[in-house]
C-alpha positions, 0 to 999 in steps of 0.5 A: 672294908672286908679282905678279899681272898682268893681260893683255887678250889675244885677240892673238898678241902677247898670247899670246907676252907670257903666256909671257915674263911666266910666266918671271919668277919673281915674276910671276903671269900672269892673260890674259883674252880677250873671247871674240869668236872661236871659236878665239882666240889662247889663251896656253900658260900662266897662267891664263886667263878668257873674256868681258867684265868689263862696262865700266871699272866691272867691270874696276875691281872685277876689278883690286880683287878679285883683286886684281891689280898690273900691268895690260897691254892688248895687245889689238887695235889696233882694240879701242877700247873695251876700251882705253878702259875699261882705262884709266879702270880702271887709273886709278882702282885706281891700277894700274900700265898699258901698252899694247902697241901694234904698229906701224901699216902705213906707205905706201910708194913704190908703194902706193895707198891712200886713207885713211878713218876708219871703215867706212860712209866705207869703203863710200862711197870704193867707190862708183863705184871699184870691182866686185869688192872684196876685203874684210878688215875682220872679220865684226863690219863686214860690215853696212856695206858690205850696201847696196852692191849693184853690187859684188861681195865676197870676204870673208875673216874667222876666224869666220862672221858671227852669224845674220841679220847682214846681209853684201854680195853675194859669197863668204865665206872663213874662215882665218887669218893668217898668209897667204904673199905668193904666195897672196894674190897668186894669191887677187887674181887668182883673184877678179879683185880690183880693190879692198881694204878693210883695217883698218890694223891692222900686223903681220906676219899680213896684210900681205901682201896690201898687198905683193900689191895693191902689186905688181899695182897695186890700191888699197887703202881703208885704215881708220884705227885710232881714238884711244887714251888717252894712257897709256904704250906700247911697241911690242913684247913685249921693250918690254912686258917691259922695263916689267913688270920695272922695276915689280918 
């Protein structure tokens, strides 16, 4: 009888893992997605669920009544709350968990970032420092930086704001990752960016713009990822396999 595991998802990393973890012969994959946006990164194979289970006590009963063997979180690195649950879950079905957590960006020689905790201290470090700011936190931020009137914003997220969400002066652009050195290098000039707001958030998909902002000099107001549990991680889709194969 087939394992079944249990992917929080809605990454592209998430979605890669549900193809390696379905080529196990003993491995039945279930991915779920929180359903935040429109066109989120649904894995290829496997089943797959959309929407929250309602804090740790609904995912506990989720990992019961499926039941389900293996637990992997390889949701954002920003997602804390739904780390947070997963690991209280994990722990009290007594369910096998991982976190799949990338990397985080590193500073480099030439980098000009100022670190921040949070958006509203986000908002605060452009005071004063900036007039037109390039911002990539999301739509979910947007209302933090909605009182900052003498700046100007582009704004860049995958989906729309919800309506009557209160968003800064500016223009917003909707795409997604991943994005060519070159045109987010000609996106900070068309615009005439002088700043950059950026969640920490690693990978390949957005770190161009860093490049850009390096090579032209622009600093960038970098945002923190906020704490994980202490529970075992890996880096990579090769480390989560490693793992999902020696819990057979």
């Amino acid at each position: 009888m087939k394992k079944r595991l249990l992917i929080l998802g809605g990454t592209g990393d998430a979605a890669e893992l549900a193809v390696r973890a379905s080529q196990i012969a003993e491995i039945e994959v279930v991915s779920s997605l929180a359903g935040r946006t429109q066109q989120p990164f649904t894995p290829k194979t496997g089943s797959v669920r959309i929407g929250g289970f309602g804090g740790a006590a609904g995912l506990a009963a989720f990992l019961l009544d499926r039941p389900i063997d293996f637990l992997i979180d390889a949701t954002h690195p920003f997602a804390a709350q739904i780390s947070a649950n997963a690991a209280v879950a994990a722990a009290e079905c007594n369910v096998p968990y991982l976190m799949l957590v990338r990397p985080a960006w590193e500073r480099v020689e030439g980098d000009r970032w100022i670190d921040v905790a949070g958006h509203s201290e986000a908002a605060r470090a452009l005071l004063g420092l900036s007039q037109r700011v390039f911002l990539t936190i999301g739509r979910q931020e947007l209302a933090a930086f909605a009182g900052l009137d003498a700046i100007w914003f582009l704004m860049r997220a995958i989906d729309p704001p919800a309506l009557n969400t209160p968003i800064p002066n500016g223009k917003l652009l909707l795409a997604r990752g991943p994005f060519s050195l070159e045109d987010e290098r000609q996106l900070l000039l068309e615009y005439h960016i002088d700043t950059i707001v950026s969640k920490n958030s690693g990978g390949g998909a957005t770190y161009a713009k860093i490049v850009a902002a390096r090579e032209l000099g622009i600093p960038v107001v970098m945002v923190q990822r906020p704490p994980i549990a202490d529970v075992e991680q890996v880096a990579d889709v090769e480390g989560a396999i490693a793992w999902l194969v020696k819990q057979l």
